[in-house]
Every structure is written in C-alpha cells, then in structure tokens.
N, C-alpha and C positions, 0 to 999 in steps of 0.2 A: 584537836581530835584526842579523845580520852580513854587509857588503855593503852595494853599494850602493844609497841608499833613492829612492825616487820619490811625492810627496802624489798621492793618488788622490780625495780629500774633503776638503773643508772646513767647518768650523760653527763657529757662535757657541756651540752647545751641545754636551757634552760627552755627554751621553745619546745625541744622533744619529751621536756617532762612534761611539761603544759597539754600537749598535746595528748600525750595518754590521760591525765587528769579527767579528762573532757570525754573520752571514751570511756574512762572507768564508771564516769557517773553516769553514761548512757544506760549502762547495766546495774543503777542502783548500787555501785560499790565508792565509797568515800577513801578520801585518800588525799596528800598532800605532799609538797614539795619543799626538801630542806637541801640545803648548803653547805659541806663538811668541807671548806675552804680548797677543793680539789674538783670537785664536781658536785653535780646538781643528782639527789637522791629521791624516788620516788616511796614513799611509806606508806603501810596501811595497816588496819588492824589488824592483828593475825588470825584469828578466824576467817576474816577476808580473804588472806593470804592464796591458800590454794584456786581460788577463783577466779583471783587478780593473773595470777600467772599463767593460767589458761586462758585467758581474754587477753593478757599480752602477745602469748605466743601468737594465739590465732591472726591480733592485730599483725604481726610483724609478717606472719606468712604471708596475707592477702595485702600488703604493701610492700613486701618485697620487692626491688627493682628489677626489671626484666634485662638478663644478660645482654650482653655484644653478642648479637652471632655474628660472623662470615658466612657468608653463605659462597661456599666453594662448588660451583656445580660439577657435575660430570663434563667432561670435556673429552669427545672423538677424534680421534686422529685421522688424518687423509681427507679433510675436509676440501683440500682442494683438486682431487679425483673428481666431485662433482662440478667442481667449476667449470674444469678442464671441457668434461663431457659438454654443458650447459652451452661453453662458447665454441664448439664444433659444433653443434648442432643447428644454433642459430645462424655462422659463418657459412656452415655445407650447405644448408638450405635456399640462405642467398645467393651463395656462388652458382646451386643445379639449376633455379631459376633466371639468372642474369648471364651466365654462360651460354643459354636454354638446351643443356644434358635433360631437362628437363621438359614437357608438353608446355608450348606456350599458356596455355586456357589455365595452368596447374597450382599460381596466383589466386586465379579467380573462381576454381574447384576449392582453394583453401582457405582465402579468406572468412570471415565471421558475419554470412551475409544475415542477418533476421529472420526473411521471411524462408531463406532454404531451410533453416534451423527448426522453424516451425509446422515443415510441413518432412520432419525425421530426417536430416543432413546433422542427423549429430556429431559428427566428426570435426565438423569444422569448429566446434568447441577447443578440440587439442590442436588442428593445426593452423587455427590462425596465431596459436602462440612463437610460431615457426617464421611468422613472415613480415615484414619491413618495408616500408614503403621507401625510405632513401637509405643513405649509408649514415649524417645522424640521427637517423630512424634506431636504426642498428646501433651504433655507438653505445647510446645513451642507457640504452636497452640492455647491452651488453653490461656495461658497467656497475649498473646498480641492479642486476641480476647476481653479478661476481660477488657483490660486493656483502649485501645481504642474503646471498646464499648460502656462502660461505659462513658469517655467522650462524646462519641456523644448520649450517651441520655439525659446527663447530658444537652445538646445542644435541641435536638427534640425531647424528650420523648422518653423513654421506647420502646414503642410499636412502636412508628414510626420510630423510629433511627432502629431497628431491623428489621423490614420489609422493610426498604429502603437497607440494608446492607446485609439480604439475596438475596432480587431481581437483588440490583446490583451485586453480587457476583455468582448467577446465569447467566446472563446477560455475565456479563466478562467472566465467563468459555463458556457460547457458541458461543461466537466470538473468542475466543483459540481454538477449535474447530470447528468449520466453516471454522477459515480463515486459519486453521494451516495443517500440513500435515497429512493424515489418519492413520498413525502410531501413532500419541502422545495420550500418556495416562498418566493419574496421578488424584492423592487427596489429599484431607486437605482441611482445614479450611483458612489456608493462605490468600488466594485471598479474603476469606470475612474480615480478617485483614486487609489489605490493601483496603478493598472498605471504611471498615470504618473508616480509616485515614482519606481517601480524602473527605470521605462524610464533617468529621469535620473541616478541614481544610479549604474546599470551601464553607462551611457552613457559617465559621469564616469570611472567606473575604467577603463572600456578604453583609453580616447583618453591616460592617462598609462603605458597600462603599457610603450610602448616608450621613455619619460624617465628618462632617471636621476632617479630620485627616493627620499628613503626610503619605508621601507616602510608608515611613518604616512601619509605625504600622498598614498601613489598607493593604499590600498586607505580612506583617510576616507571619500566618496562612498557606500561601501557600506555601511560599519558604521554613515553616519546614516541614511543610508534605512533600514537593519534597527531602529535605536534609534525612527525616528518611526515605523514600523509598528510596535512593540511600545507604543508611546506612544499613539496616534491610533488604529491599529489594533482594542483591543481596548476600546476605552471604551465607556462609555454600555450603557444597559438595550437587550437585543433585536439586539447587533452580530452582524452577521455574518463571525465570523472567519475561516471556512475561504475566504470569498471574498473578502475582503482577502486573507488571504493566496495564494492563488491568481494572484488581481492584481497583486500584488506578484513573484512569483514568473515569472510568465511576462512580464511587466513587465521585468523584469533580462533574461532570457532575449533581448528584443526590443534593448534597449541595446546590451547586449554586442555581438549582431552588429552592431547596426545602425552599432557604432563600432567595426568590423574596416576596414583600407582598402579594400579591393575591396568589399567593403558600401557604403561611405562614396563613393567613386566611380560606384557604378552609381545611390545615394539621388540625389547631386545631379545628373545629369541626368534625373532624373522632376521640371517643373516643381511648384515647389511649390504651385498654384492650383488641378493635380490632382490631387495628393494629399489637398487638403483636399476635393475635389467629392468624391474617390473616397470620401473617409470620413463624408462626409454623405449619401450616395447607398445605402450601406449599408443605414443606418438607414432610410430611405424605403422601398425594397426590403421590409425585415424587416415595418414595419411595416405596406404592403399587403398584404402575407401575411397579417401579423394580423388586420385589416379585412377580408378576403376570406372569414375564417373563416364 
C-alpha cells in the first residue's frame, strides 16, 4: 500500500485485524495488517483514516456483546395469606358438605354440570372449584394449589395473584362447558392449579422480554409451565385434561397482561387486601346462587 500510513486498530489477535480488513473493504476502504512484535496493527492511508474510524466505531457498536443481566424481580411479601385463605376454603367447604351444616343436594347445586351451565347456572363456574370428590381428591388439589400459588404471589401479590387465578379458573371452566358436550360434569380445584402455573410462567416470560437476554432464559418460564402441564397435567385415572388445559391456557393469557407495564402500573394501585376480598367474595356470591337453588 503506497503513501502515507495511519494505525486505525489494534490487537493482540491477528483474526480481529483480519476481520476488520474484510469489513473495511466492504466499504471500498484499503488497508492492511502489520506486526510491531507486540501486537497485530491495523494501517491505512490517511486520507482513509477519518472513514476507517467511523466504520470501526460503528463495527464495534453493533457487535458489541450483550451484558449479563440478572434479572431480580419484584418480589411480594405475605404470599402465604393467600395460601392460608386457599386451603380454608377448600377444607370448610369439604367439611359444610360431609358434616352436612350444609343441604344435602348442595354438591350437586355446585358441581360443574354442562348442560345447567348452558342453560345460565353460571355459577357453578366458581363453585365447582370448591368441591372434591374424595379426600385424595382434595389432597392433591390442596397441594399444588399451595404450592403454585404461592409462587405466583410470590410474582403479583397476594391478593392479585389469587383473584386473577380464581377468575381465570372460572373463566376456563365456562369455556369447558360452553364449548364441551352437555353431558360433562366435574370438580376440583385442578383447573385453578393449573391457571396458576400459567399465570406465573407467562407472568415470568413477559417481565424479561424487554432484557437483553438469550433467547433460552427469557422464553424458560414458559417452556416449564408447558413441560409440568404435560407432566402433572395428564396423569392419574379420570384427569381432566381439556380443563387443565384451559387453565393453563387462559392462565398465560392472564400473566402475559398482567406483566405488560401499564397492566403492571394500574395492578399495583388496586390494594392488595382487595384484590384478595374481591376474589373470595366471588366464590360466596356463586355459591348463594347455588344455595338459592
């Protein structure tokens, strides 16, 4: 190269000069690679000069490596308020009906019948979430309510994590119902299991998708919720899968917004103490309907 030279790059490594080489001449700028027994020197004419360094910087910008984030969420306190309420509510309902403090018929007023649903018994949306058919009916119910509940209040609060996981669990049983054949009947808690996987799992993946993140660690969230609903989901003699998956499904649906910012902004000024009255107030509602019957 003939004229006068000007270093535009420097490395320890002879690949990284190479590399810009190859980019300078994309832009019609000539240039070459020398050896000052310490490291590898990028030259060019100087005229060149001011163009090369601008086409360097630029290189360097849009190759820049994307930081480490953490991604530290907000994290609620008193997440297990709602558990507490969750496993009274399912145990006092067992006990008013198998005591019978309650109308014998008040099972069968509450259960998730199809065709009552369809002909306006909307209620039994919310209170078939209330009702068991044995005690590992119950158990099982209990557990991985607790268990996934708690993580997602752990996520939205208390109060909001639990009113978003009754509704959507109402929600999902009257689309099981609506869309399903006038024969299907059934209860449990299940399906609000499963709303509140997806709540937190879609929950999980919204609040990272504005982080630089790869593309494993900002969509994981949802690919385990999808792996324990196909895990949990479909086990055991008598499951009911369209309503898990339902749960599950409208579950994510609830997340997602609820982990948009302006969602996220208008959630936290609704105390969380209302949110949890408003979602146990529901249920009471539904179930004097039932009673009324």
């Amino acid at each position: 190269m003939a004229g006068e030279l000007q270093a535009v790059y420097r490395s320890y490594s002879r690949a990284a000069c190479d590399e810009r080489v190859l980019m300078l001449m994309a832009v019609n700028i000539q240039s070459e690679v020398r050896y000052d027994g310490l490291e590898f020197q990028l030259y060019c004419a100087v005229p060149d000069a001011p163009w090369a360094l601008a086409h360097l910087g630029q290189y360097e910008q849009e190759n820049r490596p994307l930081p480490r984030v953490n991604v530290v969420p907000r994290l609620y306190s008193y997440a297990w308020v709602g558990v507490i309420v969750y496993a009274l509510v399912l145990v006092g309902v067992a006990y008013a009906i198998a005591s019978g403090l309650w109308r014998p018929e008040a099972f069968d007023n509450g259960a998730l019948n199809a065709d009552s649903v369809q002909n306006g018994q909307w209620w039994r949306a919310w209170t078939a979430l209330t009702l068991h058919v044995d005690a590992n009916h119950l158990l099982a119910n209990l557990g991985g309510g607790i268990w996934f509940g708690y993580l997602a209040a752990r996520q939205l609060g208390s109060g909001t994590a639990w009113f978003l996981i009754v509704t959507g669990a109402a929600i999902a049983n009257l689309l099981e119902a609506l869309l399903g054949p006038a024969s299907h009947h059934s209860v449990g808690a299940s399906t609000a299991v499963f709303t509140a996987l997806g709540l937190m799992a879609a929950h999980s993946w919204r609040i990272r998708l504005p982080l630089r993140l790869s593309w494993a660690r900002r969509w994981a969230p949802l690919i385990a919720g999808t792996v324990l609903l196909g895990w949990l989901g479909t086990a055991g003699e008598h499951t009911d899968v369209v309503a898990h998956a339902f749960g599950f499904i409208v579950g994510c649906l609830l997340g997602a917004t609820a982990g948009r910012i302006a969602v996220q902004r208008f959630l936290n000024r609704v105390p969380q103490w209302l949110a949890g009255v408003a979602a146990l107030a529901s249920l009471v509602v539904a179930w004097a309907f039932a009673m009324a019957q």
